[in-house]
C-alpha positions in Angstrom: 0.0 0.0 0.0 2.7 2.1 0.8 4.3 1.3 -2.8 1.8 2.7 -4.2 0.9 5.6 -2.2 4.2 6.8 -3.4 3.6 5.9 -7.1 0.7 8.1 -6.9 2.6 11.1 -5.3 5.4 11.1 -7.8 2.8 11.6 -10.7 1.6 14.1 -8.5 4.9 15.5 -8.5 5.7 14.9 -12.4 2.4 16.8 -12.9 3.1 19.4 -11.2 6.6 20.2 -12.9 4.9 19.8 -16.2 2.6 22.7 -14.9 4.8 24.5 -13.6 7.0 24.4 -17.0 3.9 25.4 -18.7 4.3 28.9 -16.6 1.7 28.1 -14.0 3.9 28.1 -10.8 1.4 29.3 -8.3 -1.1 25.7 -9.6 2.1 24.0 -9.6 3.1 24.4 -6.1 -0.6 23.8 -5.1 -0.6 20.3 -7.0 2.3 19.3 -5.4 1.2 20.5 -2.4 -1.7 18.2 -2.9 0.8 15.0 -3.0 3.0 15.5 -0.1 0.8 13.8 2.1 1.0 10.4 -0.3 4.9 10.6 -0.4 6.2 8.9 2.7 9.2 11.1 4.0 6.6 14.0 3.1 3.9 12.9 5.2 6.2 12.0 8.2 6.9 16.4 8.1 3.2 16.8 7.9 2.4 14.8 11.1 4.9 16.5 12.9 4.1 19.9 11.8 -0.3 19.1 12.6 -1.7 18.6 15.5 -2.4 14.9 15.7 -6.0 15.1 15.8 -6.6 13.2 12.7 -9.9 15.2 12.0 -8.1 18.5 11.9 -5.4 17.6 9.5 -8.3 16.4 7.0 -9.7 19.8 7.5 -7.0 21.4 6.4 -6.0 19.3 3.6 -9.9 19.9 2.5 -9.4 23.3 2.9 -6.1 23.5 0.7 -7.2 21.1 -2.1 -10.9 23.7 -2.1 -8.6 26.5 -2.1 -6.7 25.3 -5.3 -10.0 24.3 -6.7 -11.7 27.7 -6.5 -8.3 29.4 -7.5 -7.9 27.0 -11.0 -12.1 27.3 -11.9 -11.8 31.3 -11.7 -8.6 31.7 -13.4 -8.6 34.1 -16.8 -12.3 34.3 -15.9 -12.6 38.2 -16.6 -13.8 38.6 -19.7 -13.2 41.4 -22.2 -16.6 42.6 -24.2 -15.8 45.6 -26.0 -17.9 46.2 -28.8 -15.7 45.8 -31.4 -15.6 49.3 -33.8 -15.9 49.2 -37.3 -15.6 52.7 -38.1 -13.0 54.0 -40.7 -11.3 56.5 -38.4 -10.7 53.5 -35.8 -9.5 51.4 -38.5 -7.0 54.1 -40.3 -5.5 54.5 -36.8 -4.0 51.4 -36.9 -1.0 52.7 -39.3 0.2 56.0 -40.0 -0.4 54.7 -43.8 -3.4 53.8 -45.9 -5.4 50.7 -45.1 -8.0 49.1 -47.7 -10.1 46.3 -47.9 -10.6 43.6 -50.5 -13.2 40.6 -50.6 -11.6 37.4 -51.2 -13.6 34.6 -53.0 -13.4 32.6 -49.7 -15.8 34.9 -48.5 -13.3 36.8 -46.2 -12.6 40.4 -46.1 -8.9 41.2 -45.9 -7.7 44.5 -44.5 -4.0 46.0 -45.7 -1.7 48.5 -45.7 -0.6 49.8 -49.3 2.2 52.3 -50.0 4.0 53.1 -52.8 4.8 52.2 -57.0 7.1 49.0 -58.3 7.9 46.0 -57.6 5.8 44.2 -55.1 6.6 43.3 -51.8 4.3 41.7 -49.2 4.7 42.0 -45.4 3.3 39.5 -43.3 3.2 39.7 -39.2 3.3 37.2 -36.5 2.0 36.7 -33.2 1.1 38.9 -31.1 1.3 41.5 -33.9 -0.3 43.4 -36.7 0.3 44.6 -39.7 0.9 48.1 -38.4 4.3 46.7 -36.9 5.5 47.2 -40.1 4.6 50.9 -40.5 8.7 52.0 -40.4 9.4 49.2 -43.1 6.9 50.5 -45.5 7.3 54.0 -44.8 11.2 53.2 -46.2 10.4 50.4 -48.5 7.4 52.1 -50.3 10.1 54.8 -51.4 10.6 52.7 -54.3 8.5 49.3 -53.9 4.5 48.6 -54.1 4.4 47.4 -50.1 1.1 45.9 -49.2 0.7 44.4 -45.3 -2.3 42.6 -44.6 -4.1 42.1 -40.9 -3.9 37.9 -41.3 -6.8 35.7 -41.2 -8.6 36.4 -37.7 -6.5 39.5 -36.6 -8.6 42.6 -36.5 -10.1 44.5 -39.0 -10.0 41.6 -41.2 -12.8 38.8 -41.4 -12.8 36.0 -38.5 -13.4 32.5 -40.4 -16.0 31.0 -39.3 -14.8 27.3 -39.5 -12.1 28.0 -36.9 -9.7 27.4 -40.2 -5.8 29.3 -39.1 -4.3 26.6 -40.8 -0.7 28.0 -42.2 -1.6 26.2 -45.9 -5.3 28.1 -45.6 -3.4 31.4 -44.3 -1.0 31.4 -47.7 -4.0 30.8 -49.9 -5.4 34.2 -48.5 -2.0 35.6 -49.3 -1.9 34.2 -53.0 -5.9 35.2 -53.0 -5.4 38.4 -52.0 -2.5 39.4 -54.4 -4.6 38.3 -57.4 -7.6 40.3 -56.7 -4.7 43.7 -55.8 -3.4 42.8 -59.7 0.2 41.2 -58.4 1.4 39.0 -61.1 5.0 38.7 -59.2 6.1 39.5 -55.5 8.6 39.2 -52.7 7.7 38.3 -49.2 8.9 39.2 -45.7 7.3 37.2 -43.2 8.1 37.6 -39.6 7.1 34.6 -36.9 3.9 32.9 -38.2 4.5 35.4 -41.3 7.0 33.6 -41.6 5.7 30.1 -41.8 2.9 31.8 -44.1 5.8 33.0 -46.4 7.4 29.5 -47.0 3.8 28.2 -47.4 3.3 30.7 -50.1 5.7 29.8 -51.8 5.5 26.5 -52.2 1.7 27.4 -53.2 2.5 30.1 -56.3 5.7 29.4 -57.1 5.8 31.1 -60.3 4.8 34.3 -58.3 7.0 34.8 -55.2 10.0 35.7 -56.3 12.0 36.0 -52.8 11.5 35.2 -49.1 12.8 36.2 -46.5 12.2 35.0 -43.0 12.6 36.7 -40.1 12.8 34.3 -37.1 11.2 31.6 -37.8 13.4 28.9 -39.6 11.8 26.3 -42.7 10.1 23.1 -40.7 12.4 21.0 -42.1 15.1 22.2 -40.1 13.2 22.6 -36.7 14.5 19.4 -34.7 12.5 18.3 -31.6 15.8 19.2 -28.5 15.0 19.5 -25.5 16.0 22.9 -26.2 13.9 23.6 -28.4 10.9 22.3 -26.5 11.7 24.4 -24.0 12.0 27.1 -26.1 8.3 26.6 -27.6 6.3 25.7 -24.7 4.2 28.4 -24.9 3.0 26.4 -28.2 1.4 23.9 -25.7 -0.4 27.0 -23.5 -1.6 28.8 -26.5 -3.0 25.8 -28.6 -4.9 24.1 -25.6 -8.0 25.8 -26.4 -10.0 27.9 -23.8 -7.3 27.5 -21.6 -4.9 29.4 -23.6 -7.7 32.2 -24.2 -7.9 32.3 -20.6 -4.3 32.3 -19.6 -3.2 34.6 -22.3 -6.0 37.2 -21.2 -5.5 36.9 -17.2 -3.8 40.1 -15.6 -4.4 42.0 -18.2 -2.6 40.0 -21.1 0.1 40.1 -18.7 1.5 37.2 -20.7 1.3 38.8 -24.0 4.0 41.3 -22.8 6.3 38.4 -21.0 6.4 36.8 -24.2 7.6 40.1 -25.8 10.9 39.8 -23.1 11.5 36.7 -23.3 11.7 36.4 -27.0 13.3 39.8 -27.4 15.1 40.6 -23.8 16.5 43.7 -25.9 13.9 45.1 -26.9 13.2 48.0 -24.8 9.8 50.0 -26.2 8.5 46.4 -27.1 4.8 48.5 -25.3 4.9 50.4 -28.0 3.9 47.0 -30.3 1.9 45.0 -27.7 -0.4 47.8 -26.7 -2.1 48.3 -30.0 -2.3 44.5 -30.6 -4.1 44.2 -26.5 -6.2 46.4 -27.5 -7.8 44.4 -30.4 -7.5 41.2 -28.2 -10.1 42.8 -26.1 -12.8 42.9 -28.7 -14.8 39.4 -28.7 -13.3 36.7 -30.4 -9.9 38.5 -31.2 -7.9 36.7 -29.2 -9.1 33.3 -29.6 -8.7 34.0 -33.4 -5.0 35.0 -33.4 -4.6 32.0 -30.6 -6.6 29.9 -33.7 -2.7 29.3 -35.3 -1.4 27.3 -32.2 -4.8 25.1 -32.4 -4.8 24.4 -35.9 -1.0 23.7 -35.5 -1.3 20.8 -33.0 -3.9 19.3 -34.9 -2.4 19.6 -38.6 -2.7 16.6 -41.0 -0.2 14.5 -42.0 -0.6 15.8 -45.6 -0.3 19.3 -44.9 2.7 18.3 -42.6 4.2 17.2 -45.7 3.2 20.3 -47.6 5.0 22.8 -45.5 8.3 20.3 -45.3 8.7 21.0 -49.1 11.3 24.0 -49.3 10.4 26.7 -51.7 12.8 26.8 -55.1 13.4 30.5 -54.7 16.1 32.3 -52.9 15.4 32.6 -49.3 16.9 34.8 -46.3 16.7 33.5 -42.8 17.5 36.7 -40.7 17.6 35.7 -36.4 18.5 36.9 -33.3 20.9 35.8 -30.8 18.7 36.5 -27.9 15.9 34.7 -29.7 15.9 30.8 -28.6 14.7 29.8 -31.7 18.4 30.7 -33.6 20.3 27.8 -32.0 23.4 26.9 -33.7 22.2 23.6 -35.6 19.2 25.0 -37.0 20.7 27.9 -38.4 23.3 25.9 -39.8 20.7 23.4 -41.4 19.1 26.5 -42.8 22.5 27.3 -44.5 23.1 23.7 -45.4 19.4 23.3 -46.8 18.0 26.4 -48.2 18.2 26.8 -52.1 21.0 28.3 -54.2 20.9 32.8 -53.6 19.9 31.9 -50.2 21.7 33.4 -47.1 21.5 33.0 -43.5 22.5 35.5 -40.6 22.0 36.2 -37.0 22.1 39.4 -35.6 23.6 40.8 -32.5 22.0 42.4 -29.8 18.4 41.5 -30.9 15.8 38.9 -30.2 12.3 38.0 -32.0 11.4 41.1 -33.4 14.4 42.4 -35.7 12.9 45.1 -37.3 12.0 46.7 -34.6 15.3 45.8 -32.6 17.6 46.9 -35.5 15.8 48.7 -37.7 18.9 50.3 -39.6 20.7 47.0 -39.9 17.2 45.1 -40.9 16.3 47.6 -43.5 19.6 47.6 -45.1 19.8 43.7 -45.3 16.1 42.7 -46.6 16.7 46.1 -49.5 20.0 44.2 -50.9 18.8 41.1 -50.6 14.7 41.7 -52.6 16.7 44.0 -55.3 
């Protein structure tokens, strides 16, 4: 009996390091709380530390395990219910540029960004972003290129699909969608994060189209191996995918996490408010968030054939541009990008930045992505 008394409080225990890895220290403790009285030279401290009425220590124990019951069913509970504005003036002050509209045979309305005459170049943001983080980039790139930036799939203003549909493949047929109906015959693309993913997607989808990628810190699937590291790296895929717990957790505190995820993907970044603000802001209109949270879903429950869609590597020149501060750029994968990429591709990783390189190093950013597109 004892054997197995102790078998059950070491899952305890493994459970509540898994939690407490999946940035939920304050459940974590409680759930391991919860076992210590299974786990033999745990219990032996708990009898000597309660009195040894037997009926008071089960009150308390009762009153801890209630206490992390009421604490775990009214977590992220607040809810945010704005009404969500669909006036032009709120929409224009997105971006200090123009933003238009286009209907998409899907049935979607796109929203974008669109500055400037010649070749095209598309701009495609991540999470948690909008299209508007791009406003410096176009403001020098539209000096002598057509930029257009679209608000992705789910991402206010743009439509919210209603089959819960953020697959990566579904996101890139937008793209290729929405370049057809703006007249694009041929096109670069700068994808940054899930842009990024998009952007190889795209590719592979209209080769005859995209003429360059380039990549911005998110390396081609075929070179993400599954380390430890990099686990570790992405656990916040497992908090963000798990459905309305990852709408909950994301939202408690006031998006509290939205902005951790900002330092710890980009510990240099030092206005990084002046990004997540506007995109909190959009999350608190109904549905926003669980739409840009929509990615991480569909990602954990991709099919095997879209799998090996996105595993194909685009026949075009690609530039994988990274951060050292970003956990993402670890030395194999960047040297798998440079061992696997196409032929006019190139690979670099940046000093003193993180996730979010145009932003970060704006001067250095600009000048690499304008030599590599011309």
């Amino acid at each position: 009996m004892r054997l197995i008394s102790n078998l059950v409080a070491i899952l305890i225990f493994l459970l509540g390091v898994i939690t407490f890895l999946l940035e939920e220290p304050l459940f974590a403790g409680g759930i391991i709380l919860l076992g210590t009285p299974l786990f033999t030279p745990t219990a032996k401290l708990w009898v000597k530390a309660l009195p040894q009425r037997k009926g008071l220590r089960l009150i308390v124990f009762a009153f801890l395990g209630l206490a992390l019951l009421v604490s775990v069913s009214s977590f992220g509970r607040k809810t945010y219910w704005e009404e969500e504005p669909r006036e032009r003036a709120v929409i224009d002050a997105l971006s200090q540029h123009p933003i238009h509209s286009a209907q998409l045979t899907n049935g979607l309305t796109y929203w974008f960004i669109e500055k400037g005459e010649g070749p095209a170049v598309i701009l495609l943001h991540g999470f948690p972003d909008l299209a508007s983080t791009w406003d410096e980039t176009i403001a020098e790139l539209s000096k002598t290129h057509r930029v257009i930036a679209p608000f992705l799939r789910g991402y206010y203003p743009t439509s919210i699909p209603e089959n819960d549909d953020y697959y990566v493949k579904s996101v890139a047929e937008d793209i290729v969608a929405l370049a057809q109906v703006l007249g694009v015959q041929e096109y670069s693309l700068i994808g940054q994060d899930w842009g990024a993913s998009v952007a190889y997607c795209a590719a592979n989808l209209a080769p005859e189209q995209v003429q360059k990628v380039v990549a911005v810190a998110i390396p081609h699937p075929s070179c993400l191996m599954p380390t430890p590291e990099l686990l570790f790296a992405g656990r916040h895929f497992f908090i963000l995918g798990s459905g309305e717990y990852g709408v909950r957790y994301a939202r408690k505190s006031g998006f509290e996490y939205i902005e951790r995820l900002y330092q710890r993907w980009s510990p240099d970044y030092v206005d990084f408010t002046e990004s997540s603000e506007p995109i909190i802001e959009t999350f608190k209109y109904p549905l926003r968030l669980s739409a840009a949270l929509g990615y991480y879903r569909s990602f954990a429950s991709e099919t095997e054939e879209n799998s090996a869609f996105y595993n194909r590597i685009p026949q075009i020149p690609i530039y994988f541009m990274a951060g050292e501060h970003d956990d993402i750029a670890q030395p194999e994968i960047v040297k798998l990008m440079e061992e696997k990429m196409p032929e006019g591709s190139k690979t670099q990783v940046f000093e003193n930045s993180g996730h979010f390189l145009h932003h970060e190093i704006f001067p250095e950013f600009i000048r690499e992505v304008k030599e590599f597109i011309d």
